[in-house]
PQR file with spaces between the fields and no chain letter, atoms N, CA, C, O and H, PARSE charges and radii, in Angstrom:
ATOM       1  N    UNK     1      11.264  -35.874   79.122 -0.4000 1.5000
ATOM       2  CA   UNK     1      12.325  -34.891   79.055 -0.0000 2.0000
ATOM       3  C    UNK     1      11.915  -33.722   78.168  0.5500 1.7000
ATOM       4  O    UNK     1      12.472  -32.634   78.317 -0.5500 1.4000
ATOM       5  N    UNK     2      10.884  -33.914   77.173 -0.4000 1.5000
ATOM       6  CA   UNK     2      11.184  -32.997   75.860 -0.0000 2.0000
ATOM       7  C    UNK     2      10.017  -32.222   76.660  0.5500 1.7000
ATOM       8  O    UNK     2      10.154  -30.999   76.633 -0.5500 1.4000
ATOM       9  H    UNK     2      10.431  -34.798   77.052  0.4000 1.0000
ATOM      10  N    UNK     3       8.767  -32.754   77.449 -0.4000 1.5000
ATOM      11  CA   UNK     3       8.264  -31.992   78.279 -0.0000 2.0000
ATOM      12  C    UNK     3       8.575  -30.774   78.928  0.5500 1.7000
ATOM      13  O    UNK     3       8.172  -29.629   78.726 -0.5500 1.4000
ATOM      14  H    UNK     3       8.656  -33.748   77.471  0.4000 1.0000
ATOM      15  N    UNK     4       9.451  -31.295   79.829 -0.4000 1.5000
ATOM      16  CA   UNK     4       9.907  -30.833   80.714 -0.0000 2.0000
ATOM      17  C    UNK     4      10.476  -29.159   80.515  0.5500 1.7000
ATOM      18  O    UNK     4      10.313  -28.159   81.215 -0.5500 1.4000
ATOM      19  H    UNK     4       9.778  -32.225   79.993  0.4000 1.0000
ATOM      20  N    UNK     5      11.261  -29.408   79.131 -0.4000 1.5000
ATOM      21  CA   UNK     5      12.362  -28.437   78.324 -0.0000 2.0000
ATOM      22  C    UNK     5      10.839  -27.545   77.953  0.5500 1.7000
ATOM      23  O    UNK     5      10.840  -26.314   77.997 -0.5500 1.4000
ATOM      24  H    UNK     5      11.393  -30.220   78.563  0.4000 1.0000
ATOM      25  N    UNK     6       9.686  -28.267   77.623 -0.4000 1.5000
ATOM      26  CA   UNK     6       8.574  -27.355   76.439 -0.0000 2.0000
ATOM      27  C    UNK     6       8.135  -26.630   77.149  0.5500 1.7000
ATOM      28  O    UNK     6       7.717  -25.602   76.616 -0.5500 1.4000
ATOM      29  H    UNK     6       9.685  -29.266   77.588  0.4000 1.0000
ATOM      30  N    UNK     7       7.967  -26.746   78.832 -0.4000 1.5000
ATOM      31  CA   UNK     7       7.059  -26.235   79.684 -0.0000 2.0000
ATOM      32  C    UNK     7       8.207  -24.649   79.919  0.5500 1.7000
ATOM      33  O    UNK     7       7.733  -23.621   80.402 -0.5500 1.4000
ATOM      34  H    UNK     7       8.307  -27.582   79.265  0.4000 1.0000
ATOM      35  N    UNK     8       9.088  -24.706   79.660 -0.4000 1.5000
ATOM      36  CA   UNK     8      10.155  -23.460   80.006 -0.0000 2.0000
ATOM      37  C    UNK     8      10.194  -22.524   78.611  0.5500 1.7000
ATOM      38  O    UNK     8      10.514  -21.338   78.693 -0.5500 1.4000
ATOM      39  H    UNK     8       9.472  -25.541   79.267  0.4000 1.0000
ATOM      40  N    UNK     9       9.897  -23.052   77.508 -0.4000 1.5000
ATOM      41  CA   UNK     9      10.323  -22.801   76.270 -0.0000 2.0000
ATOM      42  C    UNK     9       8.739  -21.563   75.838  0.5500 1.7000
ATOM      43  O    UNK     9       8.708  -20.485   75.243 -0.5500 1.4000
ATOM      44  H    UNK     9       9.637  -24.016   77.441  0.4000 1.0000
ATOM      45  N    UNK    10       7.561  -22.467   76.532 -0.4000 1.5000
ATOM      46  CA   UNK    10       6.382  -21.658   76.111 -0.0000 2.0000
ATOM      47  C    UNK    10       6.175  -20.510   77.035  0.5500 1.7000
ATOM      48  O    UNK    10       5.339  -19.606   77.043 -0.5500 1.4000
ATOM      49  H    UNK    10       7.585  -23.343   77.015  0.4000 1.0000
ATOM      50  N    UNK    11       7.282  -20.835   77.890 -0.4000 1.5000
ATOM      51  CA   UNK    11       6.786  -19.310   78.321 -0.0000 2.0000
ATOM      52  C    UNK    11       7.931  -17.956   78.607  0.5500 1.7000
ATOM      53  O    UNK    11       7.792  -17.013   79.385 -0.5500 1.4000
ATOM      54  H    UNK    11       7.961  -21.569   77.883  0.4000 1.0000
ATOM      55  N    UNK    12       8.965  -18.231   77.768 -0.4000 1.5000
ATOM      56  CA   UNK    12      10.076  -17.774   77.148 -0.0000 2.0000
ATOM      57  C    UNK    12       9.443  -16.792   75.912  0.5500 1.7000
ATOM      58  O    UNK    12       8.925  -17.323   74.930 -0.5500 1.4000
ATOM      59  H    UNK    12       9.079  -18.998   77.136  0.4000 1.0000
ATOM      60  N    UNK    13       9.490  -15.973   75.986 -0.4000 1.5000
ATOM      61  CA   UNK    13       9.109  -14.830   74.813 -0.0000 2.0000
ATOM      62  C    UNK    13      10.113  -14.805   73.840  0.5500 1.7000
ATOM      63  O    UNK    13      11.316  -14.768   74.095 -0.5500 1.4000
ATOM      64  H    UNK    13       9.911  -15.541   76.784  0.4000 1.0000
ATOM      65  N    UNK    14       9.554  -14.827   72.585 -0.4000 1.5000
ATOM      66  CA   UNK    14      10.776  -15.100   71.179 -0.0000 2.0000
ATOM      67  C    UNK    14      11.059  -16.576   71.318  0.5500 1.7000
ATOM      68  O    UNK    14      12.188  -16.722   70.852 -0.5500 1.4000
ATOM      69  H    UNK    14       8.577  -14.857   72.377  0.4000 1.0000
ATOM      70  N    UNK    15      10.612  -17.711   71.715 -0.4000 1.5000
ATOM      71  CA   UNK    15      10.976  -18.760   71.728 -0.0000 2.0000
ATOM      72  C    UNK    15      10.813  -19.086   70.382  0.5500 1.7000
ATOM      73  O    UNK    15      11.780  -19.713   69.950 -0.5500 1.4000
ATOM      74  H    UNK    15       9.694  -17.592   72.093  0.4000 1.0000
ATOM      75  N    UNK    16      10.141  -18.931   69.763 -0.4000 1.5000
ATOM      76  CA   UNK    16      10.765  -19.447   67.915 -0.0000 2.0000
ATOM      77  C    UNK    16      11.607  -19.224   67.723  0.5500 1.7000
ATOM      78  O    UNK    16      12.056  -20.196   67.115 -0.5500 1.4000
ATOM      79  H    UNK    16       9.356  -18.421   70.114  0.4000 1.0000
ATOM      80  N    UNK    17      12.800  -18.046   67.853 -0.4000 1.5000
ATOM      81  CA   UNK    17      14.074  -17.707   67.307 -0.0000 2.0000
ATOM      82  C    UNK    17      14.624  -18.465   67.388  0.5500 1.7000
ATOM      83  O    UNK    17      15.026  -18.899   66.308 -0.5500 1.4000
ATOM      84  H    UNK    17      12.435  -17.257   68.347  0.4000 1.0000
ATOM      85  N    UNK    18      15.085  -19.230   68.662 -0.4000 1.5000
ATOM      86  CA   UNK    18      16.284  -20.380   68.910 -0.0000 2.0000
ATOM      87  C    UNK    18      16.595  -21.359   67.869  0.5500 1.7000
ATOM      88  O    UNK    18      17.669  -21.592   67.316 -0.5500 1.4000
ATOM      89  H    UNK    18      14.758  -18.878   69.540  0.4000 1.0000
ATOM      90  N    UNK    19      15.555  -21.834   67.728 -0.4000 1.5000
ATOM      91  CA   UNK    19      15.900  -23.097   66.926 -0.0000 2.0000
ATOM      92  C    UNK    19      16.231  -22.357   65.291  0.5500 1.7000
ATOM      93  O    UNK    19      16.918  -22.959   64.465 -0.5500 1.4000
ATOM      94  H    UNK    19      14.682  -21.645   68.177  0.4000 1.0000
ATOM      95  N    UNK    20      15.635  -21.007   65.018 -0.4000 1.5000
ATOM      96  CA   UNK    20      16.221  -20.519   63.469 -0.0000 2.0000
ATOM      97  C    UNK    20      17.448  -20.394   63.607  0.5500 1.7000
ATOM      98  O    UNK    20      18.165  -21.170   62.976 -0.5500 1.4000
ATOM      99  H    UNK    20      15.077  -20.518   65.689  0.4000 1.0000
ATOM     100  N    UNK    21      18.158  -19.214   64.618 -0.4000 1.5000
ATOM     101  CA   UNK    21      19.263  -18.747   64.825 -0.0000 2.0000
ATOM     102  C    UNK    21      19.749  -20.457   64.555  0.5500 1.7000
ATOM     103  O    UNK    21      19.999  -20.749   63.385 -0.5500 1.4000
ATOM     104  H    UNK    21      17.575  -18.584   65.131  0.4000 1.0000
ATOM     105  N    UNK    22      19.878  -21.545   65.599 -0.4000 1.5000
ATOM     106  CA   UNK    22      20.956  -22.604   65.765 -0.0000 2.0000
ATOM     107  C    UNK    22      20.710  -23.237   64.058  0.5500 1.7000
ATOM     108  O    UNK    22      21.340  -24.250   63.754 -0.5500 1.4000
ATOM     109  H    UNK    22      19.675  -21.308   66.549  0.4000 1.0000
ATOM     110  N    UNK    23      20.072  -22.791   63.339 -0.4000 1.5000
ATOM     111  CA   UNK    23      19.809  -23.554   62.125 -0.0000 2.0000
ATOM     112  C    UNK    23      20.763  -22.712   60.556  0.5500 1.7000
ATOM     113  O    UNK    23      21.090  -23.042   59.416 -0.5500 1.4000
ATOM     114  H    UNK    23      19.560  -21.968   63.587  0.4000 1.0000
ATOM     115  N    UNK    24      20.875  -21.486   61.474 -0.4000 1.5000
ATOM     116  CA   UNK    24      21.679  -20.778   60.693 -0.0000 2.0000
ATOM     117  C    UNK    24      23.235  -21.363   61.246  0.5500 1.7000
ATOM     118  O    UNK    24      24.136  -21.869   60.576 -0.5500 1.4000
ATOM     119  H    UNK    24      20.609  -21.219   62.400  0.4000 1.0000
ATOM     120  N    UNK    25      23.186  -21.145   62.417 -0.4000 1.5000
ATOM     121  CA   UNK    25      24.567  -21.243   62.587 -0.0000 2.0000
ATOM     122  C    UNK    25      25.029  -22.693   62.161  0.5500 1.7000
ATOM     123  O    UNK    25      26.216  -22.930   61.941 -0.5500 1.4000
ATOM     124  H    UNK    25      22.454  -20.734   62.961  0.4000 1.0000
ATOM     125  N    UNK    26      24.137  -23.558   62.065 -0.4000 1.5000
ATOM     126  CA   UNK    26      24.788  -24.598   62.171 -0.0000 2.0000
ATOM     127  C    UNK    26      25.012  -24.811   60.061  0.5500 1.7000
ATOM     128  O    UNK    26      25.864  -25.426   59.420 -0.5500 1.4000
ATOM     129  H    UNK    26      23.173  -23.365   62.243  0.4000 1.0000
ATOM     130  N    UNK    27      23.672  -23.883   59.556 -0.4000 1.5000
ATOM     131  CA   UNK    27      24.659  -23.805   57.836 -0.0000 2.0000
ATOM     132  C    UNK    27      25.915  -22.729   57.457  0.5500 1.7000
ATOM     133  O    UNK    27      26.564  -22.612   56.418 -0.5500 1.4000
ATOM     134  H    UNK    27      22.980  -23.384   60.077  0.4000 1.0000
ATOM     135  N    UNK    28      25.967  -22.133   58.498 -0.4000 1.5000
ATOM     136  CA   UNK    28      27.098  -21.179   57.841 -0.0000 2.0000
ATOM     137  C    UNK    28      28.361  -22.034   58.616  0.5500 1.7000
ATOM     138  O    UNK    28      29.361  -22.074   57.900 -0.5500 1.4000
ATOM     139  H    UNK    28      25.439  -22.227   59.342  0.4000 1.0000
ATOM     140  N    UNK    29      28.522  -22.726   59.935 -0.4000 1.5000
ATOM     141  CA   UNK    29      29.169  -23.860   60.154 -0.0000 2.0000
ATOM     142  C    UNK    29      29.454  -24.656   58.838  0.5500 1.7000
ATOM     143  O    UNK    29      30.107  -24.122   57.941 -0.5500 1.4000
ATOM     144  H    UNK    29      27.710  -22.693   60.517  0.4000 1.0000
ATOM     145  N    UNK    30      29.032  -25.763   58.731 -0.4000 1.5000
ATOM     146  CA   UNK    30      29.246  -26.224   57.440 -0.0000 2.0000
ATOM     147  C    UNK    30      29.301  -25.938   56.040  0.5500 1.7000
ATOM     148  O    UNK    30      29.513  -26.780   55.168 -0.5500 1.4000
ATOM     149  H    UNK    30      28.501  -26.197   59.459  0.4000 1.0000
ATOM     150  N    UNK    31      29.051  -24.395   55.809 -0.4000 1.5000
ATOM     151  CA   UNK    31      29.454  -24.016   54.271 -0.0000 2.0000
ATOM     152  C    UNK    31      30.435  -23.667   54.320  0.5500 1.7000
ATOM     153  O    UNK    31      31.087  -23.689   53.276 -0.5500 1.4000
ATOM     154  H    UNK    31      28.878  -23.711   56.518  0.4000 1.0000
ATOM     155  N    UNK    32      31.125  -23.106   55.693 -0.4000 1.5000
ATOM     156  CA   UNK    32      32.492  -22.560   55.887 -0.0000 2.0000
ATOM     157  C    UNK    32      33.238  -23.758   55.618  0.5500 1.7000
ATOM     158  O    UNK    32      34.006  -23.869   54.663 -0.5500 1.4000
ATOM     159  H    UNK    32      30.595  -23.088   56.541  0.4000 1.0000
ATOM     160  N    UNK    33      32.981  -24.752   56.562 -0.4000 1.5000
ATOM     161  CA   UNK    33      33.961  -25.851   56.055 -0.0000 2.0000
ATOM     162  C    UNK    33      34.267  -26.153   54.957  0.5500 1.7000
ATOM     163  O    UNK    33      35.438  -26.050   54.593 -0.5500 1.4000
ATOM     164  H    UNK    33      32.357  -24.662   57.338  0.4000 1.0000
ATOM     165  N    UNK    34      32.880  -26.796   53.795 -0.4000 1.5000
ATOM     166  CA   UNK    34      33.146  -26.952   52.678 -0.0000 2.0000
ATOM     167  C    UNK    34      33.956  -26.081   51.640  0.5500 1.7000
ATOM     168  O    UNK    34      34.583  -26.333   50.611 -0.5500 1.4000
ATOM     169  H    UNK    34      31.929  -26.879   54.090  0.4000 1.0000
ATOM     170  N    UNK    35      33.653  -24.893   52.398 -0.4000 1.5000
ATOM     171  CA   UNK    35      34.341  -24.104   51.655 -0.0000 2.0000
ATOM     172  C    UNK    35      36.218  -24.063   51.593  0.5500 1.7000
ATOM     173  O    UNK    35      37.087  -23.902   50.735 -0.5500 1.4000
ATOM     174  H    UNK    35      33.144  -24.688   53.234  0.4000 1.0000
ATOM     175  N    UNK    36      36.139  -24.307   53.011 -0.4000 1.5000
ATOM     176  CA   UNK    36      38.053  -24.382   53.082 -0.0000 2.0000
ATOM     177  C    UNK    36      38.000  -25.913   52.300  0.5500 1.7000
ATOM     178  O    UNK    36      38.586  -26.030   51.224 -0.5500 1.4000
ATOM     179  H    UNK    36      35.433  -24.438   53.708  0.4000 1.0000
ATOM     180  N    UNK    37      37.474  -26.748   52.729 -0.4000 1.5000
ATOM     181  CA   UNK    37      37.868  -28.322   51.540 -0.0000 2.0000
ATOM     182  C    UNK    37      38.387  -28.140   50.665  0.5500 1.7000
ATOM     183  O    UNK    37      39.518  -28.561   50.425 -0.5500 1.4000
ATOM     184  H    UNK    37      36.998  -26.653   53.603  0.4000 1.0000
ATOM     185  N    UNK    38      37.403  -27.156   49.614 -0.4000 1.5000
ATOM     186  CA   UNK    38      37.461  -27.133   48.449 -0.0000 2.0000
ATOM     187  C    UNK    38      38.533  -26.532   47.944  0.5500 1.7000
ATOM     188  O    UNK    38      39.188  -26.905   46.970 -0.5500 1.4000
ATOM     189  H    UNK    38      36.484  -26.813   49.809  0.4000 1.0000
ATOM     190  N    UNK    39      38.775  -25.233   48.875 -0.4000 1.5000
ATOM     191  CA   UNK    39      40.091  -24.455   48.427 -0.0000 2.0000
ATOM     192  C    UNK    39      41.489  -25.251   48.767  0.5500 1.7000
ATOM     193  O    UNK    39      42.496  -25.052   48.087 -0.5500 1.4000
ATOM     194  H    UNK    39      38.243  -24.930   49.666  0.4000 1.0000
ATOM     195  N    UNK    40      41.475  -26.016   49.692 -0.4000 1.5000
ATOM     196  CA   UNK    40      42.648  -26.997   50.272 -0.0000 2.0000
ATOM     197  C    UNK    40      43.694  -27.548   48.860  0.5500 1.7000
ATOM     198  O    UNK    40      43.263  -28.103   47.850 -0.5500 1.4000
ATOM     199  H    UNK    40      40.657  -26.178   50.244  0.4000 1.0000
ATOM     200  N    UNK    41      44.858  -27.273   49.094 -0.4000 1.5000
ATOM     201  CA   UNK    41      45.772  -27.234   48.047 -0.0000 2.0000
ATOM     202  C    UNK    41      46.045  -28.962   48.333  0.5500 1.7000
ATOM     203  O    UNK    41      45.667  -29.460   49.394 -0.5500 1.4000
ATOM     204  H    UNK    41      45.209  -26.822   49.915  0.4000 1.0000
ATOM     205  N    UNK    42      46.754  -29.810   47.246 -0.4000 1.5000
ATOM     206  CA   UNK    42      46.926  -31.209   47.250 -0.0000 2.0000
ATOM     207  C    UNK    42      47.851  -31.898   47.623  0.5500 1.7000
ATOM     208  O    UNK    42      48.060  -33.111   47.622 -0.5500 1.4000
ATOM     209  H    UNK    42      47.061  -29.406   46.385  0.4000 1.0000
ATOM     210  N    UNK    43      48.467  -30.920   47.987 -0.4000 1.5000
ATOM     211  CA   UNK    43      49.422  -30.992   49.078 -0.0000 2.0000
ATOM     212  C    UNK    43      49.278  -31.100   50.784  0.5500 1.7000
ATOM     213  O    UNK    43      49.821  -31.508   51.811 -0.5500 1.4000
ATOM     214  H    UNK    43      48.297  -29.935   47.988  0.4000 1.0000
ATOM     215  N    UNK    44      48.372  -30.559   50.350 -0.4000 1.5000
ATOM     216  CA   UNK    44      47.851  -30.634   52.287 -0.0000 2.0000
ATOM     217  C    UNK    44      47.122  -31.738   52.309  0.5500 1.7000
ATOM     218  O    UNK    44      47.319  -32.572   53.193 -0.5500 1.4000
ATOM     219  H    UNK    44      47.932  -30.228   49.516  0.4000 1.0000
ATOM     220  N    UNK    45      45.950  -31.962   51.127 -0.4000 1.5000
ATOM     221  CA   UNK    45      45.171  -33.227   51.486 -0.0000 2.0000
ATOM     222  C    UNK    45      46.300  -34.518   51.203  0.5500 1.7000
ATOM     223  O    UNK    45      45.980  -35.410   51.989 -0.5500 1.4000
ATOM     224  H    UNK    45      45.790  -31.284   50.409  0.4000 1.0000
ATOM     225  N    UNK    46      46.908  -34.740   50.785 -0.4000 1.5000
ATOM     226  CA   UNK    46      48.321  -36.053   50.439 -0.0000 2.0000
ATOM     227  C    UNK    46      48.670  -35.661   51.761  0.5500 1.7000
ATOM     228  O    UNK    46      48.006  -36.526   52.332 -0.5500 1.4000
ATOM     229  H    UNK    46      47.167  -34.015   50.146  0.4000 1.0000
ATOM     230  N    UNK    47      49.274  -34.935   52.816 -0.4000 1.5000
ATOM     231  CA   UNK    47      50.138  -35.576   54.013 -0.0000 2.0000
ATOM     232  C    UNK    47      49.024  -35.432   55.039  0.5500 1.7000
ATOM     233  O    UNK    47      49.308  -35.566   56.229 -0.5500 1.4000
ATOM     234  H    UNK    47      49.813  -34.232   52.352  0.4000 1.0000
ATOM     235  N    UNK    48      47.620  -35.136   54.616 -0.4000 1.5000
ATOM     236  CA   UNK    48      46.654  -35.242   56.032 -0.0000 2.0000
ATOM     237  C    UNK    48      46.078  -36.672   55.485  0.5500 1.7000
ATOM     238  O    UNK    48      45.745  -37.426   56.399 -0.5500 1.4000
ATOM     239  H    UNK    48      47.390  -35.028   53.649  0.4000 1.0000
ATOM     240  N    UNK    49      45.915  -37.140   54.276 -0.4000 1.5000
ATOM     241  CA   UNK    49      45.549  -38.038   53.691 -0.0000 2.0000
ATOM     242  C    UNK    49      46.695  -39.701   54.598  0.5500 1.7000
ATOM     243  O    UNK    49      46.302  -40.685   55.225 -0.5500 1.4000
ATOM     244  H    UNK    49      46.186  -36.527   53.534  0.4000 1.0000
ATOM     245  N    UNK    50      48.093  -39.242   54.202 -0.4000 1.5000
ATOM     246  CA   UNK    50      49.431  -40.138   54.972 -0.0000 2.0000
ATOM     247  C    UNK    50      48.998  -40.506   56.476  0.5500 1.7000
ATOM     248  O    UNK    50      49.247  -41.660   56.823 -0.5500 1.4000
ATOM     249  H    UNK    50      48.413  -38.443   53.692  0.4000 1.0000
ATOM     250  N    UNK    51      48.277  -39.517   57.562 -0.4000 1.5000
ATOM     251  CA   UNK    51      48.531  -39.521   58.755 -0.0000 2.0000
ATOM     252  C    UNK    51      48.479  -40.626   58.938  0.5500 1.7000
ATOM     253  O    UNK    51      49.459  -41.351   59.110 -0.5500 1.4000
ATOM     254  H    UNK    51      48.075  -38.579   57.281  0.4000 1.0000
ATOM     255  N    UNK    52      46.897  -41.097   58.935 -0.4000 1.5000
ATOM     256  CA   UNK    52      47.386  -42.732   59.465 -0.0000 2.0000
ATOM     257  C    UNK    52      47.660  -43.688   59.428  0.5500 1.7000
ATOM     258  O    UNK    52      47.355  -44.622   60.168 -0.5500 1.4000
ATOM     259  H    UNK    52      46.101  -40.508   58.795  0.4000 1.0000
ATOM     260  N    UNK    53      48.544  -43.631   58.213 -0.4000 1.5000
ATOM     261  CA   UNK    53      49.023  -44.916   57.791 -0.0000 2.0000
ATOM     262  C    UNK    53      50.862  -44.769   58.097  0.5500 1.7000
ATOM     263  O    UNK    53      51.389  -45.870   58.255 -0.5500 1.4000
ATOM     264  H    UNK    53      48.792  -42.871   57.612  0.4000 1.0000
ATOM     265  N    UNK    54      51.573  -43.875   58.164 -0.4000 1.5000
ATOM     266  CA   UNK    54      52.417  -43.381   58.740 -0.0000 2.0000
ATOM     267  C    UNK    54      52.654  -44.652   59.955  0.5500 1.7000
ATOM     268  O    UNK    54      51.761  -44.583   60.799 -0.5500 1.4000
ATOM     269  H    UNK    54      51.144  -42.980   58.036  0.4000 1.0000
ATOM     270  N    UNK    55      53.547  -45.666   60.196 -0.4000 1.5000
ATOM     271  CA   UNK    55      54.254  -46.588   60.885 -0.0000 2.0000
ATOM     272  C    UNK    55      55.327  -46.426   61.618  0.5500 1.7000
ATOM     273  O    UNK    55      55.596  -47.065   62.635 -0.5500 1.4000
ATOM     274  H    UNK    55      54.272  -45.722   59.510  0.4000 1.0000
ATOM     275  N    UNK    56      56.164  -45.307   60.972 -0.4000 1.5000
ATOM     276  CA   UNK    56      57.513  -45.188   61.735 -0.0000 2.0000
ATOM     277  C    UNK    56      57.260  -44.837   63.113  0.5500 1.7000
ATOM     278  O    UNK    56      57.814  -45.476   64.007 -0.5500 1.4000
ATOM     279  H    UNK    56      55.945  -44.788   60.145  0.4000 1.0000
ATOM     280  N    UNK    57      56.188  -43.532   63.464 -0.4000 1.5000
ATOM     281  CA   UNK    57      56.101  -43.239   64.692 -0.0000 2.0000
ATOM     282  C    UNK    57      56.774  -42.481   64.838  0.5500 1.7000
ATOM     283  O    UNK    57      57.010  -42.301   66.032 -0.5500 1.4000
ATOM     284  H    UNK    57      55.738  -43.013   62.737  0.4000 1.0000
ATOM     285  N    UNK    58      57.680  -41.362   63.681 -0.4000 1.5000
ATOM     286  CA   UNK    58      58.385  -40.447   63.638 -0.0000 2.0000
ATOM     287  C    UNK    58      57.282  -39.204   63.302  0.5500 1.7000
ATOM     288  O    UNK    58      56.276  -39.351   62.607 -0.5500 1.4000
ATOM     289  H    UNK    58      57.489  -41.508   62.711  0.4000 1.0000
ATOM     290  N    UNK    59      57.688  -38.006   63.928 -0.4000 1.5000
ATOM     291  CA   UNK    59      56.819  -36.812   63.616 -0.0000 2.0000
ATOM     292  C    UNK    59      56.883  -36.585   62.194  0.5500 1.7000
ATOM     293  O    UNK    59      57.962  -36.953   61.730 -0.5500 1.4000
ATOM     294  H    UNK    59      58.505  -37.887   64.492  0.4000 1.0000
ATOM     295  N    UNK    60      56.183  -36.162   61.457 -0.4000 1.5000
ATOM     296  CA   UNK    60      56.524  -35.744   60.195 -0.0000 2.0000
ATOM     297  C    UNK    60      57.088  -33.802   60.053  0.5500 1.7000
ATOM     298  O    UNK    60      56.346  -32.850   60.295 -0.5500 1.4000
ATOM     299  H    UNK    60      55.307  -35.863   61.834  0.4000 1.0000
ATOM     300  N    UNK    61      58.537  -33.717   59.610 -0.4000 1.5000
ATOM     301  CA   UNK    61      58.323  -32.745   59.373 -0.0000 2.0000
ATOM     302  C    UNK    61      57.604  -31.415   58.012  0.5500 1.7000
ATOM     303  O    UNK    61      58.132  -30.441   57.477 -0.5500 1.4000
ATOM     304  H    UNK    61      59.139  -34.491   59.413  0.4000 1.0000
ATOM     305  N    UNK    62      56.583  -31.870   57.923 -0.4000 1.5000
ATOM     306  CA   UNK    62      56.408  -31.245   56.605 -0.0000 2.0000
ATOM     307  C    UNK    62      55.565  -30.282   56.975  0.5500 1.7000
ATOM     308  O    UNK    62      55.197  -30.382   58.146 -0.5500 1.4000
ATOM     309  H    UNK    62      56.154  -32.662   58.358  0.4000 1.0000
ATOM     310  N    UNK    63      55.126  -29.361   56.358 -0.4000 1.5000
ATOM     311  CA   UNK    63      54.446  -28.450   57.022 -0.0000 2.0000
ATOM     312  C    UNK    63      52.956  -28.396   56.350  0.5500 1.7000
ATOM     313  O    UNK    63      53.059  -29.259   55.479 -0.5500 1.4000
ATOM     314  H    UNK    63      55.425  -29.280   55.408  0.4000 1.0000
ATOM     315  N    UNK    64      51.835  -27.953   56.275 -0.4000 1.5000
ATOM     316  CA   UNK    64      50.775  -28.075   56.027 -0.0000 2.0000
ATOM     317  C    UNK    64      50.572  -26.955   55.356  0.5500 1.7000
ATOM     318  O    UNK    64      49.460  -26.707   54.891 -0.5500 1.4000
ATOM     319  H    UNK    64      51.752  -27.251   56.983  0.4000 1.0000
């Protein structure tokens, strides 16, 4: 398979970029996240923290 993909890839001009670009995107992906975590008030993590233990099977109205 990884053949197959290499034989298209070497003769693709700029074929090094791909894999930088997806290496960026995939850290600014995850610093973004960490970043909302961290700012997340303790209030939001306590009723996202509740979800699944929550039994009644009633919606919760609280807001996030």
């Amino acid at each position: 398979m990884f053949k197959f993909i290499q034989q298209y890839t070497e003769k693709m001009d700029h074929a090094t970029i791909y894999p930088m670009v997806s290496l960026i995107i995939f850290f600014i992906f995850f610093i973004t996240l960490i970043y909302f975590v961290i700012k997340m008030d303790n209030k939001s993590v306590q009723v996202l923290s509740n979800i699944p233990l929550d039994i009644t099977g009633e919606p919760n109205n609280q807001s996030i």
